[in-house]
OpenMM code with the backbone's topology and positions (N, CA, C; nanometers):
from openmm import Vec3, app, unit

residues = "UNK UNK UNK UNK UNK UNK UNK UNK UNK UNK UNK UNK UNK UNK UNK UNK UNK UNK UNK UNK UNK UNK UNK UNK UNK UNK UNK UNK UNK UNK UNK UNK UNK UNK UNK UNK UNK UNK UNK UNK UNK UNK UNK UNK UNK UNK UNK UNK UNK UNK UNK UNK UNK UNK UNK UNK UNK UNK UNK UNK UNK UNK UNK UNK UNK UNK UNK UNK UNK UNK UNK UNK UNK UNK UNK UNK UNK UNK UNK UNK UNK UNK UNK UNK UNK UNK UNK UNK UNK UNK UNK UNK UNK UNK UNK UNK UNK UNK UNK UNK UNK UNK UNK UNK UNK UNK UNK UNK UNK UNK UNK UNK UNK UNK UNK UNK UNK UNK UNK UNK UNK UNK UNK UNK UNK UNK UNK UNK UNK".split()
positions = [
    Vec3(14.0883, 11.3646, 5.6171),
    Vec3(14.0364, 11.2312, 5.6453),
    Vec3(13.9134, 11.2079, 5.5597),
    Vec3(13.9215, 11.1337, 5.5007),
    Vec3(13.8102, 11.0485, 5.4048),
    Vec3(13.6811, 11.0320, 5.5034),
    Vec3(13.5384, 11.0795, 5.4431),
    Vec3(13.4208, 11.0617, 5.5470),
    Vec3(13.3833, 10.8755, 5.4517),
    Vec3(13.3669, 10.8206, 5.5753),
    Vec3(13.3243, 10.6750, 5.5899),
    Vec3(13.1418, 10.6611, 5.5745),
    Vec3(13.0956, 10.5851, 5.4403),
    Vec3(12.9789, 10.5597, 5.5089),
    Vec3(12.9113, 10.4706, 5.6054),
    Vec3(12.8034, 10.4455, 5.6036),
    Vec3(12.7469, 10.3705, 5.7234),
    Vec3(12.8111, 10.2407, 5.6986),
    Vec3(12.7587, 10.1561, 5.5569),
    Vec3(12.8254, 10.0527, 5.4940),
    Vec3(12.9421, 10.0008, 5.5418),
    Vec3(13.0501, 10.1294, 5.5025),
    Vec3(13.1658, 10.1178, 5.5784),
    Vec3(13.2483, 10.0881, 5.7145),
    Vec3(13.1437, 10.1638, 5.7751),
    Vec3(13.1378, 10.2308, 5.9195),
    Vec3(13.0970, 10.0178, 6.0123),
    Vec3(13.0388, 9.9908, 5.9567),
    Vec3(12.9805, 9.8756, 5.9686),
    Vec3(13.0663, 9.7398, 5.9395),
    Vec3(13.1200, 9.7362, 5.8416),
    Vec3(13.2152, 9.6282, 5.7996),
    Vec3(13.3527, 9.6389, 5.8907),
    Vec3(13.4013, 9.7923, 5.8812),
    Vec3(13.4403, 9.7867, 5.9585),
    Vec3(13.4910, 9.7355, 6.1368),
    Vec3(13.3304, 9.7426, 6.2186),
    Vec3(13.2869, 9.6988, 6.3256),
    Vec3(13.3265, 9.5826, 6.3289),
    Vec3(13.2409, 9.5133, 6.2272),
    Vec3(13.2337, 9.3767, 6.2307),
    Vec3(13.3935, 9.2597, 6.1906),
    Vec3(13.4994, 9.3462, 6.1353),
    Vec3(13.6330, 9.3346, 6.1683),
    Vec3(13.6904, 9.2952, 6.3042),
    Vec3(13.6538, 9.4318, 6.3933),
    Vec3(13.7101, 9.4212, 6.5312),
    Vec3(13.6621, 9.3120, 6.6094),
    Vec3(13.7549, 9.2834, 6.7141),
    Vec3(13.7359, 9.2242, 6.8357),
    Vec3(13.6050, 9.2973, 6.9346),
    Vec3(13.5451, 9.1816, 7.0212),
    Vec3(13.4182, 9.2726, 7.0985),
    Vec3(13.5495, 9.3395, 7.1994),
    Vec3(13.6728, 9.3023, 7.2825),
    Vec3(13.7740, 9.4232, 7.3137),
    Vec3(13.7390, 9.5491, 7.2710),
    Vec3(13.7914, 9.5326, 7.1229),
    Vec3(13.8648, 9.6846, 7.0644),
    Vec3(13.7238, 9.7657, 7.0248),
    Vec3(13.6160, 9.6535, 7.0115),
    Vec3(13.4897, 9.7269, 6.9946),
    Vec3(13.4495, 9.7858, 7.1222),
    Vec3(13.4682, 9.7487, 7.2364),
    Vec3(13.4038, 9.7862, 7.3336),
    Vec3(13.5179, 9.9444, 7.3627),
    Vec3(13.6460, 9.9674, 7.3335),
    Vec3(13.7261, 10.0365, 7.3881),
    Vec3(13.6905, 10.1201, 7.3160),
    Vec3(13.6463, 10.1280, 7.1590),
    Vec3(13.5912, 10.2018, 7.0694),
    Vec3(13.4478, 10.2953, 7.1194),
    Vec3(13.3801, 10.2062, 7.1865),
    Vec3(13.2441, 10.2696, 7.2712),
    Vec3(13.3049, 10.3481, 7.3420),
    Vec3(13.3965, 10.3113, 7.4344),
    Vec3(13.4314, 10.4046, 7.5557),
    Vec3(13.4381, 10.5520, 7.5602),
    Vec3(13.5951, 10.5016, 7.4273),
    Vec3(13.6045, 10.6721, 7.3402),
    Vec3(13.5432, 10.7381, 7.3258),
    Vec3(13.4401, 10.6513, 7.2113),
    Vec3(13.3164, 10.7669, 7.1288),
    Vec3(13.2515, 10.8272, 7.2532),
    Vec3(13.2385, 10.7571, 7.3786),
    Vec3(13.1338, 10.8289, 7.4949),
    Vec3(13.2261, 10.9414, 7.5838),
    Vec3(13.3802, 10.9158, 7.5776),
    Vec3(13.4014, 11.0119, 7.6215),
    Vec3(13.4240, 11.1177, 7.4973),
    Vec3(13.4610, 11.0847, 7.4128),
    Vec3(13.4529, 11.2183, 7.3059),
    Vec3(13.3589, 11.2675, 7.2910),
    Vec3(13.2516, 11.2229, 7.2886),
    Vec3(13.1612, 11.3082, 7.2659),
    Vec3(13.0652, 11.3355, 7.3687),
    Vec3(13.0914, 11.3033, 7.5110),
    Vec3(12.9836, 11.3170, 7.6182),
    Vec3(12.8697, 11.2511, 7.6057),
    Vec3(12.8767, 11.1369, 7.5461),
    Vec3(12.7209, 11.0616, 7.5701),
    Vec3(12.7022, 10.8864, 7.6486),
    Vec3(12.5876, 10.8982, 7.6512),
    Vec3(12.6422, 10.6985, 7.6849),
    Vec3(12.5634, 10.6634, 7.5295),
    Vec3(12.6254, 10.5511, 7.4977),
    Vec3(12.5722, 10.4919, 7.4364),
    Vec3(12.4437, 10.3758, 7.4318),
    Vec3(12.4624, 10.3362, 7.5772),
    Vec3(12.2963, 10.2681, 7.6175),
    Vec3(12.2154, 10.3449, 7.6557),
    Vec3(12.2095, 10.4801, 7.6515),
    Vec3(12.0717, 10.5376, 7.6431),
    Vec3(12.0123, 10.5143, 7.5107),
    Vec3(12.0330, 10.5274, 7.3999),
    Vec3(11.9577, 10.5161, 7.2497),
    Vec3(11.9260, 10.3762, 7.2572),
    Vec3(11.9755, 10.2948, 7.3258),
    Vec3(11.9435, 10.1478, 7.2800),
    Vec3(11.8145, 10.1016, 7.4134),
    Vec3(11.8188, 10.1642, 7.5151),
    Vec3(11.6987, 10.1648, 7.5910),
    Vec3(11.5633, 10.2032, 7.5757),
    Vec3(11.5973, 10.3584, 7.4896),
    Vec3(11.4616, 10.3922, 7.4355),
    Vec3(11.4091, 10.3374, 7.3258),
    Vec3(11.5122, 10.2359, 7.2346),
    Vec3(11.4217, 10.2077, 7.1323),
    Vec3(11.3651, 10.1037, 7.1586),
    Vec3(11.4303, 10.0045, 7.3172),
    Vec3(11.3820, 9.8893, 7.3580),
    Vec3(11.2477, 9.9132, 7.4092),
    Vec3(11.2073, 10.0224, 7.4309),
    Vec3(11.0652, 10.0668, 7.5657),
    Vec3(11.0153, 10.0954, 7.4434),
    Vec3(11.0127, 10.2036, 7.3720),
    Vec3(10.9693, 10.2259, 7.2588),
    Vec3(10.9433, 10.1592, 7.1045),
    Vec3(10.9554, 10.0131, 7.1407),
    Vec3(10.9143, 9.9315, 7.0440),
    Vec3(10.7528, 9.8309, 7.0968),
    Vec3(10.7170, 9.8462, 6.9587),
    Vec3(10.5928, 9.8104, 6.9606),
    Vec3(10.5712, 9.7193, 6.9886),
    Vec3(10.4551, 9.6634, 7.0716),
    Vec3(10.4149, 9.5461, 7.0768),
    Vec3(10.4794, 9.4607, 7.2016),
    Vec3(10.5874, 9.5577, 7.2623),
    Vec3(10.6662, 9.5009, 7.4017),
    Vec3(10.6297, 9.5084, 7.5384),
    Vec3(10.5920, 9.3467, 7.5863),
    Vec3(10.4699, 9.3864, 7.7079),
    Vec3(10.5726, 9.3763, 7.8244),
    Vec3(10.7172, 9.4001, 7.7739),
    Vec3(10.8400, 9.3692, 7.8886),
    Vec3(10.7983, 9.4921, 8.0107),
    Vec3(10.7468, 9.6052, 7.9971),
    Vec3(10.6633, 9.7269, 8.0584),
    Vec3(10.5555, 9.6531, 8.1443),
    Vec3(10.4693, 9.6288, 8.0606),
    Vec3(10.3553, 9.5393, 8.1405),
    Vec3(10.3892, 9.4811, 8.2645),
    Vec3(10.4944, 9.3671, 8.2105),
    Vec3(10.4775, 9.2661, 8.3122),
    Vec3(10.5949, 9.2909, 8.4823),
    Vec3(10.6699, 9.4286, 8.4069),
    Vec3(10.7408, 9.4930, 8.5034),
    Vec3(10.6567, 9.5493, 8.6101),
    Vec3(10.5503, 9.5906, 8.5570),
    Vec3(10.4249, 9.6621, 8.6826),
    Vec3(10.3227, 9.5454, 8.7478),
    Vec3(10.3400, 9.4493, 8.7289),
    Vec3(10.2918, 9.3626, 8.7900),
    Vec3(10.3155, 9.3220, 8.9214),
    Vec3(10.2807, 9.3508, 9.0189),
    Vec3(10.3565, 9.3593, 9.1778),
    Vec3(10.3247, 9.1498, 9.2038),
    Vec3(10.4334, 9.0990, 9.2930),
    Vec3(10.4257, 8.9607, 9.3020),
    Vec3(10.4348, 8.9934, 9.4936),
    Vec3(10.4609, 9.0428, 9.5240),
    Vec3(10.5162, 9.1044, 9.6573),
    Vec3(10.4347, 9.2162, 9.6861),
    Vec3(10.3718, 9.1918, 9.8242),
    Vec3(10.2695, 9.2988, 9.8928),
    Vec3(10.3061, 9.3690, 10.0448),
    Vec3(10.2496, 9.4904, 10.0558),
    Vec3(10.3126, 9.5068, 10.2080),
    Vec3(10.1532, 9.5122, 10.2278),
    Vec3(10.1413, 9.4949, 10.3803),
    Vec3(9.9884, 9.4409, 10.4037),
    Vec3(10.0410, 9.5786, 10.5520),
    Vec3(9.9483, 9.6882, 10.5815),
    Vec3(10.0109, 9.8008, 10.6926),
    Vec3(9.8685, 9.8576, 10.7183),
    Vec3(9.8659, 9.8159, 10.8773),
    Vec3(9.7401, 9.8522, 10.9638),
    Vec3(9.7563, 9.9902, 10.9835),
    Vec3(9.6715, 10.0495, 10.9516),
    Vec3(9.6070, 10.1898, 10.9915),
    Vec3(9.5877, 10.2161, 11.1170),
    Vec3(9.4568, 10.1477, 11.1214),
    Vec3(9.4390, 10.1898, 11.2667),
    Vec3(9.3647, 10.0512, 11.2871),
    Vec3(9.3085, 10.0601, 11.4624),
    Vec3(9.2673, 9.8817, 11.5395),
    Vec3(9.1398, 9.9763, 11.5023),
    Vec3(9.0861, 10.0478, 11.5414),
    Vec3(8.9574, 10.0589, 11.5383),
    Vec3(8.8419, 10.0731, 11.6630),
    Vec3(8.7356, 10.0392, 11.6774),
    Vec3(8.6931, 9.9946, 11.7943),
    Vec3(8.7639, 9.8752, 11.8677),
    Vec3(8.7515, 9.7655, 11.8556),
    Vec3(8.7505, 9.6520, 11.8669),
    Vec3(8.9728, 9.6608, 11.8658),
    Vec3(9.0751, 9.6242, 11.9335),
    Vec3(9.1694, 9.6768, 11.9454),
    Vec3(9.1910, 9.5479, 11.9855),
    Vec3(9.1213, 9.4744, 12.0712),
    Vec3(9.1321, 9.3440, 12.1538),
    Vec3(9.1747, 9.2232, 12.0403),
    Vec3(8.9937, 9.2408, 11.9403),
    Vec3(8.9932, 9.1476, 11.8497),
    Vec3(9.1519, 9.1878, 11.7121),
    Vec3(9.1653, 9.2859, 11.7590),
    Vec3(9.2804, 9.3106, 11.5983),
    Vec3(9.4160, 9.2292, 11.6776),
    Vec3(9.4362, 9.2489, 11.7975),
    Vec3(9.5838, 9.2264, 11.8599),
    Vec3(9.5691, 9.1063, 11.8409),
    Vec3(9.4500, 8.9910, 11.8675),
    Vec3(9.4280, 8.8480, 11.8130),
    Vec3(9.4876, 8.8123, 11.6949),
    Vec3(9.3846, 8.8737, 11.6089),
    Vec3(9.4071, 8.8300, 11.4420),
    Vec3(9.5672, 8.8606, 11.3973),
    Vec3(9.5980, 8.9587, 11.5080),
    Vec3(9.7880, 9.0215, 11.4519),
    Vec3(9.8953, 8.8827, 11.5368),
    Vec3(9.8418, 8.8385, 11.6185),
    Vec3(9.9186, 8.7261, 11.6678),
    Vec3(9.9056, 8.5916, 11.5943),
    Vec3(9.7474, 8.5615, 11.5079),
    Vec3(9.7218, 8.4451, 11.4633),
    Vec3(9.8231, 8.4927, 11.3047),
    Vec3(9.8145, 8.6158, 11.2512),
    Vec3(9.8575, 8.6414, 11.1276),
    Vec3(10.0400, 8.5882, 11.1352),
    Vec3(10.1224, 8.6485, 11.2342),
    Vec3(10.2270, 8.6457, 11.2512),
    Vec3(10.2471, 8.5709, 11.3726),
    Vec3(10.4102, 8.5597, 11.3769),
    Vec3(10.4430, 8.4593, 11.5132),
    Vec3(10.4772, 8.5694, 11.6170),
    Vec3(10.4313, 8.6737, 11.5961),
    Vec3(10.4289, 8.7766, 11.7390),
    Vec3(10.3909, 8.7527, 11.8626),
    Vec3(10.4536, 8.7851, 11.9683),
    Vec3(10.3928, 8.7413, 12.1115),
    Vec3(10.2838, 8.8616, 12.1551),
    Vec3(10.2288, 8.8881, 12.2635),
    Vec3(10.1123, 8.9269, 12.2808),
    Vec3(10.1862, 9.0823, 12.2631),
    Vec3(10.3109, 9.0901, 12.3470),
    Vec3(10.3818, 9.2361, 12.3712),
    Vec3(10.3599, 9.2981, 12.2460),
    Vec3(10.4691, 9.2334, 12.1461),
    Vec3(10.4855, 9.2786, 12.0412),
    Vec3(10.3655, 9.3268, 11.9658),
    Vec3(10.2496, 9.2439, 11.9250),
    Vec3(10.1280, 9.2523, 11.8627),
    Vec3(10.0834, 9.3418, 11.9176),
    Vec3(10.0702, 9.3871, 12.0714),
    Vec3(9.9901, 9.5248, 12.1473),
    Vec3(10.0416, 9.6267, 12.0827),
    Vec3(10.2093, 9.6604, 12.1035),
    Vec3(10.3006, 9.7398, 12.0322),
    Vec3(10.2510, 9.7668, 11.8567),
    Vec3(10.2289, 9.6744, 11.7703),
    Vec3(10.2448, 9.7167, 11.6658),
    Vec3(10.0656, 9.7727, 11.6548),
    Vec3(10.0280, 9.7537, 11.7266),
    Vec3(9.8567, 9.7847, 11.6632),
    Vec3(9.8756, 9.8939, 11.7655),
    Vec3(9.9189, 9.9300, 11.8677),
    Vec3(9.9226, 10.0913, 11.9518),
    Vec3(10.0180, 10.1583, 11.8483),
    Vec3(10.1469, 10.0980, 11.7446),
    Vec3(10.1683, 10.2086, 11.6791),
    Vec3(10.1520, 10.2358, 11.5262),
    Vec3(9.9930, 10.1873, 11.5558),
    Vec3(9.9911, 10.2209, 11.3888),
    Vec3(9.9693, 10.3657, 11.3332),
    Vec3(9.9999, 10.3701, 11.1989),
    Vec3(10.0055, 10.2734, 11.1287),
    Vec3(10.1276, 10.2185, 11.1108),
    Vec3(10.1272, 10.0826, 11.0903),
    Vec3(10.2568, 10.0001, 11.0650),
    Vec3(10.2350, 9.8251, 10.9761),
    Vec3(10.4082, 9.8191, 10.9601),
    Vec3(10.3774, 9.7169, 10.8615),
    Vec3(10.3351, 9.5857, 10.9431),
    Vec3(10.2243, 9.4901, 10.8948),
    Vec3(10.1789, 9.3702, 10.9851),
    Vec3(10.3235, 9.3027, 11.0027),
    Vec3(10.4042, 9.2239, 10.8587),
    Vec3(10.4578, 9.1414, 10.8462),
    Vec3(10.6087, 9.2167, 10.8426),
    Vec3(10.6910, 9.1079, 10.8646),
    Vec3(10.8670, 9.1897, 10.8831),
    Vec3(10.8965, 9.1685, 10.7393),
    Vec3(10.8564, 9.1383, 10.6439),
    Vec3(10.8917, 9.1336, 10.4787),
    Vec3(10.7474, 9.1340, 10.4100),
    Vec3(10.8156, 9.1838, 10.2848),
    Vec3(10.6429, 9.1403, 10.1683),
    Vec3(10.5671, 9.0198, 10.1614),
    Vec3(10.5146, 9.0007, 10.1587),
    Vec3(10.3846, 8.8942, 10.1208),
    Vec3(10.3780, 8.8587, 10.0008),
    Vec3(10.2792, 8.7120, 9.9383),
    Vec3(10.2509, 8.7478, 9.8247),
    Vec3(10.0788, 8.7686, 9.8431),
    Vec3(10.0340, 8.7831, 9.7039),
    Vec3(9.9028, 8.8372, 9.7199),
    Vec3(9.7847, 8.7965, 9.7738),
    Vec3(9.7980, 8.6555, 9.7541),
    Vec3(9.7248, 8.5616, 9.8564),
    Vec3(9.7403, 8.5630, 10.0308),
    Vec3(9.8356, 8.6009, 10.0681),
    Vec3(9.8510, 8.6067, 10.2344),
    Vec3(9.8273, 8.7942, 10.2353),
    Vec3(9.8687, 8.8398, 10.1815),
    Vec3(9.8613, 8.9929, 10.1780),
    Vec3(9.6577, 9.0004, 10.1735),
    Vec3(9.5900, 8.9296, 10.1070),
    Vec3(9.4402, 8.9617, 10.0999),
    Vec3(9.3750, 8.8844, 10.2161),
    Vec3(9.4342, 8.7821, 10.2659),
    Vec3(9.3652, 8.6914, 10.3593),
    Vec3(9.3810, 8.7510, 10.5107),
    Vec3(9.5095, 8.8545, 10.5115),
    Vec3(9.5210, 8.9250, 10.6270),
    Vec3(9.4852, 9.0632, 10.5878),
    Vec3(9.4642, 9.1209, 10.5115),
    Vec3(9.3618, 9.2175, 10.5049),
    Vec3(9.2082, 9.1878, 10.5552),
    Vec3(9.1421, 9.0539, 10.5004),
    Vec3(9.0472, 9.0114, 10.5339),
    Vec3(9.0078, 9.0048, 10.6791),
    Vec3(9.1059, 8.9239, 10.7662),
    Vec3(9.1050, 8.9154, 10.8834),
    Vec3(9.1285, 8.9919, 10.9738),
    Vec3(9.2020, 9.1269, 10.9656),
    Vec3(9.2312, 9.2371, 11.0219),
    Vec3(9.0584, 9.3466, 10.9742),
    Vec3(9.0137, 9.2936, 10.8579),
    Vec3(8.9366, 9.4467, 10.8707),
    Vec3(8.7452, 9.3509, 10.9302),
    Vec3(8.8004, 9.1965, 10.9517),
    Vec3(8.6783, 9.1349, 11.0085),
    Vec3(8.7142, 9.1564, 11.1323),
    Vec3(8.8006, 9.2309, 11.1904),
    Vec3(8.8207, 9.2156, 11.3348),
    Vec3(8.7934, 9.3813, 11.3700),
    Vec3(8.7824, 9.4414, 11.2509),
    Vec3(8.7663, 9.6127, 11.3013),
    Vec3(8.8358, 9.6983, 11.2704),
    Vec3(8.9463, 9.6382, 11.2015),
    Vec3(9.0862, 9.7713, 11.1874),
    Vec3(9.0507, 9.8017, 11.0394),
    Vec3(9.1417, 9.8764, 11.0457),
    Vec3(9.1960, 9.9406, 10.8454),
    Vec3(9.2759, 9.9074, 10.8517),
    Vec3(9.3199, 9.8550, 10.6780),
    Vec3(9.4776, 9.8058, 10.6411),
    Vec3(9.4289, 9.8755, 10.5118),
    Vec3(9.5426, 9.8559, 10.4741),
    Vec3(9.5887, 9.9174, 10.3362),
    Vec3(9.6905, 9.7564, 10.2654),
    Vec3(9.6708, 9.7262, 10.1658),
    Vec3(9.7849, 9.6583, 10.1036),
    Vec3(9.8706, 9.7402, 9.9617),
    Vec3(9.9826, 9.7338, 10.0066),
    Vec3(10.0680, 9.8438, 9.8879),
    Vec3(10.1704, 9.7162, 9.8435),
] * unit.nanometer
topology = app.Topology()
chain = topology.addChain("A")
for resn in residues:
    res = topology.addResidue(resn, chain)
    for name in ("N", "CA", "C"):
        topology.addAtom(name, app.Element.getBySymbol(name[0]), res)
């Protein structure tokens, strides 16, 4: 068999159908044990100047999770009923078992800091993650 260069190897490609090209990937990955979107991932992360990384670590969504009530247990079960639509039960429950999450889903960062605020003016620890 005649060795093909890249040139070749290329014109070739660009012949086929994306089909017979894609059935062509398949092969080469099972012949030779590899995937082929790994090489094309690292050169995507590994290209310069790509803040697609950056803006992936950017959290938009917060969990807002009481530690502990603190002294003051009275004033936190308040601020946990004004924060959420919890009834008194529930709110006693979640501040006797902390630590736990305030809200039943994420937040964004603005309600996630304003109930941090109000939970640690009332005496408790929170954490926002």
């Amino acid at each position: 068999m005649a060795k093909l260069s890249t040139d070749e190897l290329l014109e070739t490609f660009k012949e086929m159908t994306l089909l017979e090209l894609s059935d062509f990937v398949k092969l080469f990955e099972e012949t030779f044990d590899v995937k082929a979107a790994a090489p094309v991932a690292v050169a995507a992360a590994a290209a310069p100047g790509a803040p697609a990384a950056e803006e992936a670590e950017e959290q938009d969504e917060f969990e807002v999770v009481l530690e502990s009530a603190g002294d003051k247990k009275i004033q936190v079960i308040k601020e946990i009923r004004a924060l959420t639509s919890l009834g008194l039960k529930e709110a006693k429950d979640l501040v006797d078992g902390a630590p736990k999450a305030v809200f039943d889903g994420k937040v964004n960062k603005e309600q996630a800091e304003k109930a941090k605020a109000a939970l640690e003016g009332a005496g408790a620890s929170v954490t926002v993650k």
